[in-house]
N, C-alpha and C positions, 0 to 999 in steps of 0.2 A: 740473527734468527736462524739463517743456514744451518748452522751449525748445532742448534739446538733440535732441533727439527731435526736433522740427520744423525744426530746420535743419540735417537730416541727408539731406534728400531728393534721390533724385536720386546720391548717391553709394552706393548700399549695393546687390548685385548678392544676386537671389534665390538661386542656388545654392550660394554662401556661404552668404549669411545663415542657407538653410534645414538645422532639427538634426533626429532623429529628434524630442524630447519635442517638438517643434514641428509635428511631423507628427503626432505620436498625441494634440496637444491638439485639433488641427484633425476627427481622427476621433470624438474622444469629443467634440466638438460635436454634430458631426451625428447621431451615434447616441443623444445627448438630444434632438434635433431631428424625430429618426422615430421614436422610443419610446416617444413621449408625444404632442405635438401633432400628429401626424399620425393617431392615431387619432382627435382631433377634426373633423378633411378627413375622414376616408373615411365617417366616423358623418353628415356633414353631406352626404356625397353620396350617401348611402344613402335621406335624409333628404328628398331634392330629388328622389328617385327617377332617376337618371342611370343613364343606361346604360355597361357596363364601358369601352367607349372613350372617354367623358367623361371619368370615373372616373380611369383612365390618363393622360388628356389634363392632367387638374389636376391630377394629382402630377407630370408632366412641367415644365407652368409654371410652378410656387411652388419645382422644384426648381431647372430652367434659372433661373430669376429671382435665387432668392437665390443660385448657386453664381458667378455671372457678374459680379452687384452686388459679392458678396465681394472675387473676385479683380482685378476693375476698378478695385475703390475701395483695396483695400488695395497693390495696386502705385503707382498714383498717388501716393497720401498718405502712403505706406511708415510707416503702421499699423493698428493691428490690425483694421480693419473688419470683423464679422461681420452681417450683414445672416439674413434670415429669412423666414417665412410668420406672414401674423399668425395668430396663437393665438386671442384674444379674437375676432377678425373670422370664424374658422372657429366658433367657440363660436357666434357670434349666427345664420351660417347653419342651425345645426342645428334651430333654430324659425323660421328665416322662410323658406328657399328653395323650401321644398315649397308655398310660398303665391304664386309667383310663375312664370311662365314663364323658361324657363333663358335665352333671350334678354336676354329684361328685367334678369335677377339678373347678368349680363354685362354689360349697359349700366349696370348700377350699381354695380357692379367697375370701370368704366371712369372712371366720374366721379367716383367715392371716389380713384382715384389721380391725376388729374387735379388734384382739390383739393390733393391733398397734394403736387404737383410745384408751385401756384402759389406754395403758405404755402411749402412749401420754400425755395423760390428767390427768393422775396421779402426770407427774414430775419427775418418777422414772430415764426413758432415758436424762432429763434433768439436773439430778443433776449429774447422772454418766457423761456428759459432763463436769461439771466445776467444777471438778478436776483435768481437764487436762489442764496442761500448756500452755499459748498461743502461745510459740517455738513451741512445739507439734505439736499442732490445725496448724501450719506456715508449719513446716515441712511435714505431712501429705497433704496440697495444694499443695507444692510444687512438691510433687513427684506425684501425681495427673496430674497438668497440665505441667510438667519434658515432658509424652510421646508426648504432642500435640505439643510440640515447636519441640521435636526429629522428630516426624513424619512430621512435616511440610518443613523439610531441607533433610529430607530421601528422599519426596516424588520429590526432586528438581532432581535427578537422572533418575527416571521415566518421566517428563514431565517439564523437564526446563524450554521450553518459559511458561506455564502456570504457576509453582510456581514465576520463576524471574518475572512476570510480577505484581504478588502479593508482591511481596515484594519491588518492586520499585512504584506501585504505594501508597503501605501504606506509605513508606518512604516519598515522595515526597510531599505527602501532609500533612505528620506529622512535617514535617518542616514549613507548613503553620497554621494546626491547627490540633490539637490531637483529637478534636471532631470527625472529618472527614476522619482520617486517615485508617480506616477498609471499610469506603465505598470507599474512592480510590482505595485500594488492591482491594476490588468485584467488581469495575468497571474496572478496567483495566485486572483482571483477566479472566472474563466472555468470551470478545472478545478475548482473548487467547483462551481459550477452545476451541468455535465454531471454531476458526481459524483451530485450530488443529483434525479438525473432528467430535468434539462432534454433537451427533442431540441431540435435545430435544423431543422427541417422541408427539404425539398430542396427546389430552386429550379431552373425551368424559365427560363433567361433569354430573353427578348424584345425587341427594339425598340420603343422607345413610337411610338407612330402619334399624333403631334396631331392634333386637331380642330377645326377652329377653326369657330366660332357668331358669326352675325352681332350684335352687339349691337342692342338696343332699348332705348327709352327711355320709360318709362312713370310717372307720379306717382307711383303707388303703388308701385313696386322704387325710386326715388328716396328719397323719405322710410321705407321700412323697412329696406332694406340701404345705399343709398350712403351716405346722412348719416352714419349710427350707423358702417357700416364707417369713415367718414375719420377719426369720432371717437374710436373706443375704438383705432384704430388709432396715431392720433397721439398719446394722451395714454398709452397703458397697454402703448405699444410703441416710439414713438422717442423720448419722454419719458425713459421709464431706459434707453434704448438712451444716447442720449446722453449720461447720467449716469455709465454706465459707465464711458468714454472718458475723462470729465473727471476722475473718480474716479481713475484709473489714470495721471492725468499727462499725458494726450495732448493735444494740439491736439484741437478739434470745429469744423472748419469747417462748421456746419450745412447751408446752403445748398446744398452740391457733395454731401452724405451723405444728406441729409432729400429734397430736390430729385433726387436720380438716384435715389430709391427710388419718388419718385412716378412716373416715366416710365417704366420697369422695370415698374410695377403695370399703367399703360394698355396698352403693346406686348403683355403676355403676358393681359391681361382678357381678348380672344376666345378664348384658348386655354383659359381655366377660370381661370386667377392673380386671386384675388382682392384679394390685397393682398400685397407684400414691404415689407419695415421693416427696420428696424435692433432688433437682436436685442440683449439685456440678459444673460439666464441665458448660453446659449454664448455671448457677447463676453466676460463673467468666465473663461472658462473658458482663453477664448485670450490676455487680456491679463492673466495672471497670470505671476510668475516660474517656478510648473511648464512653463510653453509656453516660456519661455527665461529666463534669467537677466539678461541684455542685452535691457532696455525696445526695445533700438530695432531687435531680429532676432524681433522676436513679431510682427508682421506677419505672418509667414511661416504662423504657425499659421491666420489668416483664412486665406489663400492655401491653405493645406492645407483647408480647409475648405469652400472656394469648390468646390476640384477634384473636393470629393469629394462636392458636393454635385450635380455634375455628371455625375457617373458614375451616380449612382443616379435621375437624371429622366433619362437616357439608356437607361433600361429601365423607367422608366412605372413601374407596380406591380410588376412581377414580383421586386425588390428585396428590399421591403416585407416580406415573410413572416421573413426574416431580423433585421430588427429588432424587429418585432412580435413573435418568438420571446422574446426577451431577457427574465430576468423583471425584473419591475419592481427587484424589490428590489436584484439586481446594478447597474444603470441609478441606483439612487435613491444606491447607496451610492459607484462611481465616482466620480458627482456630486458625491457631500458631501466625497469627501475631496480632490478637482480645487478644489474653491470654498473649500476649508481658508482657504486664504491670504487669497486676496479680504475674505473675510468677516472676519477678524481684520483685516485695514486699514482697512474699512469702520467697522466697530463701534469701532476707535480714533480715527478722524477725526470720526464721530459726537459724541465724549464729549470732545472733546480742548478744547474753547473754552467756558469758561464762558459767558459771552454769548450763543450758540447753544445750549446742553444741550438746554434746553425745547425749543425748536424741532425740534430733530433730533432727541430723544426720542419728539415727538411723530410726526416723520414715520417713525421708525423703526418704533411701535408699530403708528401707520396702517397701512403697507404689509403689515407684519408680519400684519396679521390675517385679510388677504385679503380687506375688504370691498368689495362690489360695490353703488354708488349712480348711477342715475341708466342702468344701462347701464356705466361704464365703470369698470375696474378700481383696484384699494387703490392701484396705482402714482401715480396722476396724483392721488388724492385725499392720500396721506403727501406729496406736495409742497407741493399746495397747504394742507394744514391745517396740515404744520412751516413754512410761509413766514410765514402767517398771523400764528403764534404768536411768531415769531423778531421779526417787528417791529411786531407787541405790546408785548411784552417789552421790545426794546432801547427802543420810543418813551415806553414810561415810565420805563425808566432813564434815559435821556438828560433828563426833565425832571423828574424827582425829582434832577438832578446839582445842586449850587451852580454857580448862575451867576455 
């Protein structure tokens, strides 16, 4: 399928290509994308003590950031590219920024992206990729998107009629047609919520006003945010970003995905953009056969995703209150049954090679469990401890063979 896929470029015309479930895969990206990690940015700019036009300012540039990388990189490559705001990288500000002057935490936003445009473009983070087994690369998804199906049957506990209503309306129409099947769950699930209480708060819309801060450079934002940022950035963000992609059969040309995310990160760092990546959870979301049936018109859904990731840093916060509204559990159960798919290929590619099992067991487990050593997330640790293990394993099989 790689190969088909990859030498379709160039002849495939976006407004063709693009379907609705390819547009509603692209929104319920984004709307996991503001629902969740985004209360980690505003906690962390709360944190750093910013004033609301900062505030505004950085959800403008992680939004411009990743809605631009999205649609730039996935018209070019005509696939699925879903790019993002680091998660993990907003998590570490939450304890360190309020320790540094907002200059300084800018000039190390600047050089956290910097690094990651040179490893990018280099090839170096791309060849330490493909060494790793595709069980591996399988298993590491798998325990990835493991919590969003667990969280999405968790959440049936908290607000039944709102998950069972997602879940029979996905059903119901996935017996009709699998395109369609994620916007039935969000159509039948929505009117559950408001049934059940939810408001949707009213929204004053605004222009965002950027800001832009002259960066500094100082040791001390050096070694507490940049480092840590390009690391947990690259290992626990374009690690399974990348994974994704290979997972799903695509071409990864590392260098032109990994490398335009670092440059993306520096240009928008005086604006507040701490870090953009390549995104894992929504890239599942857009390179699954719910975003389209035809591998090679799911692009389209990045591209929806890109646009729409634009429209809403094209109003700063004022957005915001609308996805923040959502409850979690409608968001959680979407999720679980959008990643339905993903997750059953994953967990069969995992298990599928006897000679890998161990390996991809283990990395599957790893991720799976969420552990956090060193700073940097389960993701980059289920690669390297299924890598590990996988040739362990195969290097005493191979000398336990008759020679």
């Amino acid at each position: 399928m790689t190969a088909e896929i990859s030498g379709d470029r160039g002849r495939r015309h976006l407004l063709k290509d693009v379907s609705l479930s390819s547009v509603v895969a692209g929104l319920l990206a984004v709307v996991v994308s503001y629902s969740g990690p985004m209360v980690i940015v505003l906690a962390a700019a709360k944190a750093g003590h910013l004033t609301p036009g900062q505030t505004t300012s950085w959800v403008w540039a992680v939004s411009l950031g990743s809605g631009l990388t999205c649609v730039l990189l996935s018209l070019w490559t005509r696939t699925p590219v879903v790019t993002a705001f680091s998660t993990p990288g907003a998590a570490l500000l939450v304890t360190t920024l309020g320790d540094h002057p907002y200059g300084a935490a800018i000039g190390a936003f600047a050089l956290a992206g910097l690094l990651t445009a040179v490893v990018g473009f280099s090839g170096l983070f791309g060849r330490f990729m493909s060494v790793i087994p595709t069980p591996i690369v399988s298993g590491v998804l798998a325990g990835i998107l493991f919590a969003f199906g667990v969280d999405a049957f968790r959440a049936l506990g908290v607000a039944p009629l709102v998950v069972g209503a997602v879940v029979v309306g996905y059903l119901v129409v996935k017996r009709f047609s699998a395109r369609y099947a994620v916007l039935g769950g969000l159509l039948l699930g929505v009117p559950a919520a408001l049934a059940t209480g939810t408001r949707l708060s009213s929204v004053s819309l605004e222009w965002a006003r950027p800001e832009w801060t002259t960066p500094q450079f100082t040791v001390a934002s050096v070694i507490s945010i940049g480092i840590p940022m390009f690391m947990v950035t690259m290992a626990s963000q374009n690690a399974p970003g990348l994974a994704v992609l290979r997972t799903a059969g695509y071409p990864t040309p590392d260098r032109l995905l990994v490398g335009t995310t670092g440059v993306a990160s520096v240009l928008l760092a005086p604006f507040g953009s701490h870090a953009i990546n390549l995104a894992a959870i929504t890239a599942a979301i857009c390179t699954g056969e719910e975003a389209h049936p035809d591998p090679r018109r799911r692009y389209t859904a990045a591209v929806a995703c890109g646009a729409f990731y634009v429209v809403v840093g094209a109003f700063g916060a004022t957005l915001l209150g609308v996805f923040l509204a959502l409850p979690t559990q409608l968001v959680a159960a979407v999720a679980g049954v959008a990643l339905l798919g993903a997750l059953g290929a994953a967990v069969t590619d995992t298990t599928s090679l006897g000679t890998h099992r161990e390996g991809a067991l283990i990395a599957f487990l790893t991720t799976a469990s969420g552990v956090t050593l060193l700073g940097i997330g389960s993701a980059f640790w289920g690669l390297l401890f299924g890598t590990a293990a996988h040739f362990v394993v195969t290097r005493k099989a191979s000398a336990d063979a008759p020679g």
